[in-house]
N, C-alpha and C positions, 0 to 999 in steps of 0.2 A: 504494500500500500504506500501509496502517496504521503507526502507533509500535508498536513491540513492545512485548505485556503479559505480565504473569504471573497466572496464573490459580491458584489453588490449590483442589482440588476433594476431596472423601470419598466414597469409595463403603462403603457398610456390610456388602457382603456378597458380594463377588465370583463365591462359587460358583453363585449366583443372579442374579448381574446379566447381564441379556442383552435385546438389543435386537430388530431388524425380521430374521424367518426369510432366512438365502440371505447374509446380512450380520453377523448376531451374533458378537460374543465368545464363544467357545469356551473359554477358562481359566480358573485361577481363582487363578492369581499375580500381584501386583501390578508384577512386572517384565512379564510377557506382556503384562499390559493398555498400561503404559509404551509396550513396543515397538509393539503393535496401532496404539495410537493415534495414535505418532509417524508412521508409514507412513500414516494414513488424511489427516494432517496435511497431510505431504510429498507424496504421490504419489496419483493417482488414481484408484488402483485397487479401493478401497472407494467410491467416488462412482462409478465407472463400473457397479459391477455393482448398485449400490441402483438406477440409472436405468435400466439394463437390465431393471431389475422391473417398473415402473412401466406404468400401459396405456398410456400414451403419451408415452414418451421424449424424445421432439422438444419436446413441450410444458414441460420442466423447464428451467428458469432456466441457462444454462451457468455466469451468473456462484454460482451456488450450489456448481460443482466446483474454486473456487479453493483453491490450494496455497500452503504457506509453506517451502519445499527446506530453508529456518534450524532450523525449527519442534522444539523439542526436547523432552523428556515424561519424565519423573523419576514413580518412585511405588514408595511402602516400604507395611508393614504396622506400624501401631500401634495400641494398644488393640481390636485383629480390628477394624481398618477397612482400607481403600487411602487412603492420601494420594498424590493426583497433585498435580503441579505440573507446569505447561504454560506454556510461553516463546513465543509465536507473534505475528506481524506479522497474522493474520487476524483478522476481528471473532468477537466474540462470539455470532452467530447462526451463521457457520460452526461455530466449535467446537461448539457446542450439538447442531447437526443430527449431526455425525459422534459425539458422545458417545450420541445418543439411537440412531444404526442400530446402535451397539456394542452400549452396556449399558441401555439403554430411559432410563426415567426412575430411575432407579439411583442416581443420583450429587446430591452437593448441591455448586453453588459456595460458596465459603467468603469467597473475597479475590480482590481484581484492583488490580492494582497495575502503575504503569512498569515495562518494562522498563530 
């Protein structure tokens, strides 16, 4: 595993932001998306059922379902945006894939920094 980072991320419009159908965010509170994303973080059960989509499941990278248990996700509302803030031991290409089955391309990185 990775050093742990801090990620700090904006999403612009939460009521709108939504990712790959069977998978998407459903809310439109910035604490929802917080919890959504910490659980797709943590646990696999957002990666299990996006591969369950997939034509051919067997064929998807296992190491693409890795988890961070630590993994924690902070997000308030200011000036009608989400600011996340995401603490995770996983790369950046994880985070990325699990941000986009949520909220598509939705979201901007801001900062990444040591944890």
């Amino acid at each position: 595993m990775q050093q742990n980072q801090r990620f700090f991320i904006t999403v612009d419009d939460l009521s709108t932001a939504r990712g790959e159908t069977g998978v998407a965010f459903d809310g439109v509170s910035p604490e929802y998306l917080a919890s959504t994303l910490q659980d797709a973080l943590r646990e696999t059960t957002l990666w299990e059922r996006w591969r369950a989509g997939r034509d051919d499941p067997d064929e998807v990278d296992p190491a693409s379902g890795a988890v961070d248990p630590a993994a924690t996700v902070t997000a308030t509302l200011s000036n009608l945006r989400a600011e996340v803030h995401v603490t995770t031991s996983l790369p950046h290409a994880i985070l990325r894939h699990r941000l986009d089955l949520l909220i598509g391309k939705n979201w901007k990185l801001r900062d990444v920094s040591s944890a």
